[in-house]
C-alpha positions in Angstrom: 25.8 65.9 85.2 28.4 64.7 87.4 28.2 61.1 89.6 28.4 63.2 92.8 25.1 66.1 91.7 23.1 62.9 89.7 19.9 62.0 91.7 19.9 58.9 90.7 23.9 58.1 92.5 22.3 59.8 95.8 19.5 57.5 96.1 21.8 54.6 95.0 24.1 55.3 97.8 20.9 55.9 100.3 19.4 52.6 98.8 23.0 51.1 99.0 23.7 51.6 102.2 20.2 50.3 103.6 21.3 47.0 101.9 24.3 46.8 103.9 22.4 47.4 106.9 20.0 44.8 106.4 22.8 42.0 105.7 24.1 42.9 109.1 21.2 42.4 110.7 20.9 39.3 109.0 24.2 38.1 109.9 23.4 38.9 113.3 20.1 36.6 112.7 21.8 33.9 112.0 24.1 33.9 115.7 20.6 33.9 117.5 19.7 30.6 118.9 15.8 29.3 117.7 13.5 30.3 120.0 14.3 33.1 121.5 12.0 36.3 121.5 14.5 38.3 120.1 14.5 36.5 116.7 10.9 36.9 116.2 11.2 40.4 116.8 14.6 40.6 114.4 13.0 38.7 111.8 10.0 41.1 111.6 12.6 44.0 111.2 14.4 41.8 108.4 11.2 41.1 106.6 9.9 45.3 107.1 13.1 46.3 106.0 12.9 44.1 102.7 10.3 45.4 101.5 10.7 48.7 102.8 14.5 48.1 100.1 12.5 46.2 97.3 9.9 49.4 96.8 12.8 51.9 96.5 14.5 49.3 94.2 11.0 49.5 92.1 11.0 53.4 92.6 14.3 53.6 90.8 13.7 51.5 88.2 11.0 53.5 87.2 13.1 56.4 87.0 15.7 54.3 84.9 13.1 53.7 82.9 11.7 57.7 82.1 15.4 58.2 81.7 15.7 55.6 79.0 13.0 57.5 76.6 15.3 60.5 76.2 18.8 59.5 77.2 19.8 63.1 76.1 17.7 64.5 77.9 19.0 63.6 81.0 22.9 64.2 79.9 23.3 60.3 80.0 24.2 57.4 77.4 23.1 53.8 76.6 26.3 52.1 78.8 25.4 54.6 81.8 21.6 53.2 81.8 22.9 49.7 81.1 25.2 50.2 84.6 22.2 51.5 86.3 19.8 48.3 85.5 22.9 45.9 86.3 23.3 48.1 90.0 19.4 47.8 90.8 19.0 44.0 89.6 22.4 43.2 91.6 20.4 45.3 94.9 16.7 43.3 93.9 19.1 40.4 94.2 20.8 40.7 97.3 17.6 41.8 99.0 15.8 38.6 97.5 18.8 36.4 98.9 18.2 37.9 102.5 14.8 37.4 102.6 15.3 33.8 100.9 17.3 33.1 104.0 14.8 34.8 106.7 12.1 32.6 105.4 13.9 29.7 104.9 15.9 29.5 108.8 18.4 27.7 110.2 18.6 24.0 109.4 16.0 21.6 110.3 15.1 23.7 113.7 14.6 26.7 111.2 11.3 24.7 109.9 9.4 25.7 112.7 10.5 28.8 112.2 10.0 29.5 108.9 6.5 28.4 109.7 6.5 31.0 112.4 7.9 33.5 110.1 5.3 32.6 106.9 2.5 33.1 109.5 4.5 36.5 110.8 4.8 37.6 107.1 1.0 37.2 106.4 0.2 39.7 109.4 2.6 42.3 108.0 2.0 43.3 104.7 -0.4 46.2 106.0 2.4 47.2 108.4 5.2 46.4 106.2 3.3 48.8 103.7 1.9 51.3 106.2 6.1 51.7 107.2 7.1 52.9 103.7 4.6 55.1 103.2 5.2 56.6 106.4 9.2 56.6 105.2 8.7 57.6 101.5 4.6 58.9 101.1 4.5 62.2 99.7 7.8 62.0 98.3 8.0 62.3 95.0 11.2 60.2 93.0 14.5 62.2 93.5 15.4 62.0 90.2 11.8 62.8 88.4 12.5 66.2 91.4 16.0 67.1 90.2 14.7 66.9 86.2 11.7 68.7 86.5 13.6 71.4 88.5 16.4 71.3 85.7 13.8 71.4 83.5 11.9 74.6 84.9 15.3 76.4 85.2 15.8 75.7 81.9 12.5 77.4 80.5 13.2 80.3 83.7 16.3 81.0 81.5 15.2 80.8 77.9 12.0 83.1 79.3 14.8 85.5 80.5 16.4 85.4 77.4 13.4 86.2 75.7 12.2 89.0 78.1 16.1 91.1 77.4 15.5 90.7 73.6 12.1 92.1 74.3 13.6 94.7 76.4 16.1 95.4 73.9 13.9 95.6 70.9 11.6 98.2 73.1 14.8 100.5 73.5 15.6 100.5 70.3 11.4 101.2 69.4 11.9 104.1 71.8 14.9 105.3 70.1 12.6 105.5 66.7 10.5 107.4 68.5 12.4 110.2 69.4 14.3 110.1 66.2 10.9 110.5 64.3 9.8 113.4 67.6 13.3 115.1 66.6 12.4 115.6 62.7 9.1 116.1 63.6 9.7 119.5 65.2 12.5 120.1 62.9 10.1 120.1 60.1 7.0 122.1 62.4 10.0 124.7 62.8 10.7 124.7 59.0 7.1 124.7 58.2 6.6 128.3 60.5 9.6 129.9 59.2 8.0 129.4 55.6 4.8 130.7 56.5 6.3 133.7 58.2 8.4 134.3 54.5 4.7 134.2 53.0 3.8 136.3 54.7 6.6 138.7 54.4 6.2 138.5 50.4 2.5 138.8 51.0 3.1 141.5 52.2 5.7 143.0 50.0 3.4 142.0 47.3 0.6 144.2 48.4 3.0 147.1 49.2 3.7 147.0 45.6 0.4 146.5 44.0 -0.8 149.6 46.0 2.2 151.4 44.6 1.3 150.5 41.1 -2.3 151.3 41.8 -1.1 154.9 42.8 1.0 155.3 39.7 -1.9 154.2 37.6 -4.5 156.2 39.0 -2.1 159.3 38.9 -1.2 158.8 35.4 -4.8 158.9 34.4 -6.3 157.1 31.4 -4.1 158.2 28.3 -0.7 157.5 31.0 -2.3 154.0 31.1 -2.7 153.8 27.6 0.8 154.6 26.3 1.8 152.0 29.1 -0.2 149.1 27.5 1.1 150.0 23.9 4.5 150.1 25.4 4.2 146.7 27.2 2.7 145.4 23.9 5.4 146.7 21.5 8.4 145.6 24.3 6.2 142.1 24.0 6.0 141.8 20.3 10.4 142.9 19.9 10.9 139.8 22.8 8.1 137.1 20.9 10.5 138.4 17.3 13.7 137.8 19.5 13.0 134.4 21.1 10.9 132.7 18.2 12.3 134.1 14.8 16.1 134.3 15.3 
């Protein structure tokens, strides 16, 4: 999967470029005089949008971390996840450092300040929280999105796959069938035309059984009698022939 389609690249950028936001702010916290309304109101923002950073930091290491149990998986290598725990330690850092430095203040006037800003930070952490589920709640981790749709596509495809093969397999089922339809009324038309022969020879056979019946009864009994001796005598010269020579 390429840098510029791989979830985790477009939250790093996203995360990224909230870092360099909040260091801007912080440099610009660091002009103001002590005192003044507007840092109280800036350092709230600093301290919101730290840990507003810190919890997407978290959310991506977690996805790091799924990634890491099947590398292959997810089209990446052992160097690509060890650049991706180096990026979000370097962004906990960096976020840690500003915060350091919000807390801390400016100098020996920051001390009052940093009181201030301890007793600001111990009214916030409902807010502070309440802010990044109302950026991030109900969103689910870009990267667990982009693998489980990957991973549905995937099984979409393969179930495709499967369904042609079933498709195919039911075509050639179907051919079969009408192959085996085809010889069946082949054979149903072979079958009638035999029965229609019997019944030709049935009824040749009876034409000539009558016929013999006439000849008998019109030869009376001493015509059938000279026709038995000659059948047995005409039997008796073929048994000689076939058995004794």
């Amino acid at each position: 999967m390429s840098s510029a389609q791989d979830p985790f690249y477009i939250v790093k950028e996203e995360i990224q470029d909230s870092i360099d936001k909040l260091q801007s702010t912080f440099h610009k916290w660091e002009r103001v005089s002590p005192g003044m309304g507007d840092q109280v109101h800036v350092t709230k923002e600093l301290l919101a949008n730290c840990g507003s950073i810190e919890w997407q930091v978290d959310e991506l290491e977690k996805a790091v971390a799924v990634a890491a149990k099947d590398p292959a998986l997810y089209g990446i290598d052992d160097a690509e996840l060890e650049r991706r725990r180096r990026w979000t330690s370097n962004a906990r850092t960096q976020v840690r450092n500003v915060k350091t430095g919000v807390l801390a203040g400016k100098g020996s006037a920051g001390a009052g300040n940093a009181s201030e800003v301890r007793r600001e930070l111990m009214r916030m952490p409902n807010s502070s929280e309440a802010s990044r589920y109302d950026q991030y709640g109900g969103r689910d981790d870009d990267g667990f999105v982009q693998s489980e749709s990957d991973r549905q596509m995937l099984l979409i495809k393969q179930q495709d796959e499967e369904l042609d093969e079933l498709s195919k397999s039911v075509e050639r089922i179907g051919g079969v069938g009408l192959t085996i339809h085809d010889e069946l009324v082949a054979q149903e038309r072979i079958i009638d035309e035999l029965g229609t022969e019997m019944d030709s020879t049935k009824n040749r056979l009876e034409f000539v059984q009558k016929k013999v019946g006439m000849v008998m009864k019109k030869a009376g009994a001493k015509g059938q009698m000279m026709m038995i001796c000659f059948l047995l005598v005409l039997f008796i010269i073929l048994f000689v022939l076939v058995f004794l020579t």
